[in-house]
C-alpha positions in Angstrom: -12.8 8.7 -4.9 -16.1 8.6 -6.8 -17.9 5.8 -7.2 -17.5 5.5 -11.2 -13.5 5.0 -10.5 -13.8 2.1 -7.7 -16.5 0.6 -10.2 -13.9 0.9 -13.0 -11.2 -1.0 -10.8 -12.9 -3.7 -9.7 -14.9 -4.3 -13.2 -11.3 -4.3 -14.6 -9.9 -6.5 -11.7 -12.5 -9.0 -12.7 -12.5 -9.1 -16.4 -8.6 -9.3 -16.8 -6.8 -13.0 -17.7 -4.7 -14.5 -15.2 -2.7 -16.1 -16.7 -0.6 -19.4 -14.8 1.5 -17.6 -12.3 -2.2 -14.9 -11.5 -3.8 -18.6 -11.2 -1.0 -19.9 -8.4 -1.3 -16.4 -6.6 -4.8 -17.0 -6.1 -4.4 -19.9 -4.9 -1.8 -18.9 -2.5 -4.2 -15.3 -1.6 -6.9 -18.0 -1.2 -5.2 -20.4 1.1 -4.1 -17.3 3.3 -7.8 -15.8 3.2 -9.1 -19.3 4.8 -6.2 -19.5 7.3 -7.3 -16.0 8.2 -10.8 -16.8 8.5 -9.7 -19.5 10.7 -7.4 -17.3 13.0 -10.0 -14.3 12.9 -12.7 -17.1 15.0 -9.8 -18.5 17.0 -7.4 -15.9 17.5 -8.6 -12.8 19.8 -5.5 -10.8 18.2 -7.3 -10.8 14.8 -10.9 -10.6 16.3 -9.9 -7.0 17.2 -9.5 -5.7 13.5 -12.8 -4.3 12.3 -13.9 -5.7 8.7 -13.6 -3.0 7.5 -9.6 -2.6 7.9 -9.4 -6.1 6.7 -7.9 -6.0 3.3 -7.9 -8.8 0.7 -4.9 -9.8 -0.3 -4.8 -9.5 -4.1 -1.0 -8.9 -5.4 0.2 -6.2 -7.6 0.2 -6.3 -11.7 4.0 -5.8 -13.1 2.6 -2.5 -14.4 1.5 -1.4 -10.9 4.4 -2.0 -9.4 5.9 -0.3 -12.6 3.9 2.3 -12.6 4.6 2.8 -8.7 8.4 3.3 -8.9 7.7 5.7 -11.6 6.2 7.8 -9.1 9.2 7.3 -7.4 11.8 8.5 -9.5 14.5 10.9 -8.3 13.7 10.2 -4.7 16.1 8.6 -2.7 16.1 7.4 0.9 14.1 5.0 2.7 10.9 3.4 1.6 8.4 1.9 3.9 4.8 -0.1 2.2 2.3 -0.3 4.4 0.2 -3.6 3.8 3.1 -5.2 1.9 1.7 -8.3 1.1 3.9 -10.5 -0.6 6.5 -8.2 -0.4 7.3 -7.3 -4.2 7.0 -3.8 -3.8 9.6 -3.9 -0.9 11.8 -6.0 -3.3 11.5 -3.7 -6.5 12.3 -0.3 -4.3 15.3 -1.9 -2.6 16.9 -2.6 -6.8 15.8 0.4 -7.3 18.0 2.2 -4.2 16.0 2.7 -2.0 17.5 1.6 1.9 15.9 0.7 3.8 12.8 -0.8 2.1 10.5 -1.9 5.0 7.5 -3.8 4.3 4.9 -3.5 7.2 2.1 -7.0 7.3 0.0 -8.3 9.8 -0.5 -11.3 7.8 2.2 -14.0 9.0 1.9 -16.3 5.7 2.1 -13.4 3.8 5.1 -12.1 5.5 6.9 -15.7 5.0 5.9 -15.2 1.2 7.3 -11.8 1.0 10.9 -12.9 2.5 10.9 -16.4 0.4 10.5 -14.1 -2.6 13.4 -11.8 -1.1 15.5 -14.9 -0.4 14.8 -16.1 -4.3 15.8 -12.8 -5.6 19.1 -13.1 -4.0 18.1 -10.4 -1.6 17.6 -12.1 2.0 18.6 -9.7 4.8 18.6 -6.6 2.4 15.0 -5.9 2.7 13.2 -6.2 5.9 9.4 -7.6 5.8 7.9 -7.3 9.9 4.8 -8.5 11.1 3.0 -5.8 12.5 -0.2 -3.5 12.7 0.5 -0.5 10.2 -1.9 1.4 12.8 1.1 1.3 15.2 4.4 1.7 12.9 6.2 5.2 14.2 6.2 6.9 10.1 7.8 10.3 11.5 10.8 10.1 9.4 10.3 8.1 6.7 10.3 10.0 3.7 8.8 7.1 1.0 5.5 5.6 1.4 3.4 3.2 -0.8 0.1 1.7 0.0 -1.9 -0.9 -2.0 -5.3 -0.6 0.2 -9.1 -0.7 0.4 -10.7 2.5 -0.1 -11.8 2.2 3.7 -8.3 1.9 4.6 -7.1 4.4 3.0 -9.9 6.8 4.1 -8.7 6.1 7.9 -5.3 6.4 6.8 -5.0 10.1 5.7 -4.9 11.3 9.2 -2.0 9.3 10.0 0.1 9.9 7.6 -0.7 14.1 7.7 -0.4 13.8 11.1 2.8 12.0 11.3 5.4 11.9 8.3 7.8 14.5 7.5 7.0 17.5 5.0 9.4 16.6 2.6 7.9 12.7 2.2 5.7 11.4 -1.0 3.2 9.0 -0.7 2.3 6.6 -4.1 -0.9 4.7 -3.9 -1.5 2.1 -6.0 -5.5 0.5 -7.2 -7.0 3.4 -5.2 -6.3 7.1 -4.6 -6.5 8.8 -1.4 -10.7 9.8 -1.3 -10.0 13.5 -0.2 -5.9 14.2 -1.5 -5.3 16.2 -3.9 -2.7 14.0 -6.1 0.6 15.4 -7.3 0.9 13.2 -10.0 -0.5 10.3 -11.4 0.7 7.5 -13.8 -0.7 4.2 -15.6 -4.2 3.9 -16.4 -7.5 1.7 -15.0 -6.6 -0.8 -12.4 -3.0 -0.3 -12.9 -3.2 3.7 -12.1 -1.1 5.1 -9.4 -1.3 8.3 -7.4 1.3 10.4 -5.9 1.1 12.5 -3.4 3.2 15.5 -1.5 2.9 15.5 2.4 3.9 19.3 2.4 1.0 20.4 -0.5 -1.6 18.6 1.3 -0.5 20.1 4.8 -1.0 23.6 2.9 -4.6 22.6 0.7 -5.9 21.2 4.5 -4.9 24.6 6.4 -6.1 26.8 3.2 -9.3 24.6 3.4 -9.6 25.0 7.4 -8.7 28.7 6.9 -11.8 29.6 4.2 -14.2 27.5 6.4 -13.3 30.0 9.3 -13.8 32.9 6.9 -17.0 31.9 6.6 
């Protein structure tokens, strides 16, 4: 991703109102991003993730999500979100069919938030939310993938999800793109934008690329 279109997201992540229930999230993002703070001095199982995998937790628009299950349309199957967060994503897939939805979240307040909202919803124990390091989550059948990371994340991130998810699964991103996939579609616009992407075409674009650097 150039560096006019992470500009663009964060200018427009900045500038837009909040509203009362944007207010309350930030104050809920900003409690979590102190108690984190605290456990990333006192905790040695959070001194081990590098900064730069550290992601903020800033919780998707009702157009990114929107825009997200778009993406998703006609699929069917099981969905796993890496990062979940407060677990929305999770909760929208699973009314829209998808089982399982699994939402993946090293943050433990987070992942209390995500099944409280679940449990509001009317959805407790029909969605799963599990603390645990998306570095280590086994994605070789999973077919349904959505991410709402840092552009550093997501640049580490590529080779796992090449490496390890069937050819036949999509992967949506939402706020960022993949820096070096080739999207298969893309919908919404600005900070709301997703990206879709096609396990099996990038598979093909990496050994086409791989193939014309031999060639020369």
């Amino acid at each position: 991703m150039d560096d006019d279109t992470q500009d663009e997201a964060f200018a427009e992540l900045k500038s837009r109102p909040l509203g009362g229930w944007g207010v309350a999230q930030i104050g809920v993002g900003t409690g979590l991003a102190v108690y984190a703070m605290w456990v990333g001095i006192l905790q040695p199982g959070f001194r081990k993730v590098p900064l730069r995998l550290q992601v903020p937790y800033i919780p998707a628009s009702r157009a990114q999500v929107q825009n997200v299950m778009t993406l998703l349309r006609g699929r069917k199957g099981d969905l796993v979100d890496l990062g979940s967060g407060d677990g929305r994503i999770v909760l929208e897939a699973h009314q829209y069919g998808f089982s399982p939805a699994v939402g993946y979240e090293l943050n433990p307040w987070l992942v209390r938030l995500a099944r409280f909202h679940a449990w509001r919803a009317g959805h407790h124990g029909k969605v799963s939310y599990r603390r645990e390091d998306l570095w280590k989550v086994d994605l070789t059948k999973c077919k349904n993938v959505t991410v709402f990371l840092a552009p550093s994340v997501l640049s580490l991130l590529q080779e796992k999800l090449q490496t390890e998810l069937p050819d036949d699964a999509l992967v949506v991103a939402g706020r960022f793109p993949f820096p070096d996939w080739k999207p298969c579609r893309i919908e919404g616009h600005g900070v709301d934008r997703a990206w879709a992407y096609s396990v099996q075409a990038q598979r093909q674009h990496t050994v086409n690329k791989n193939d014309d650097l031999t060639a020369t």
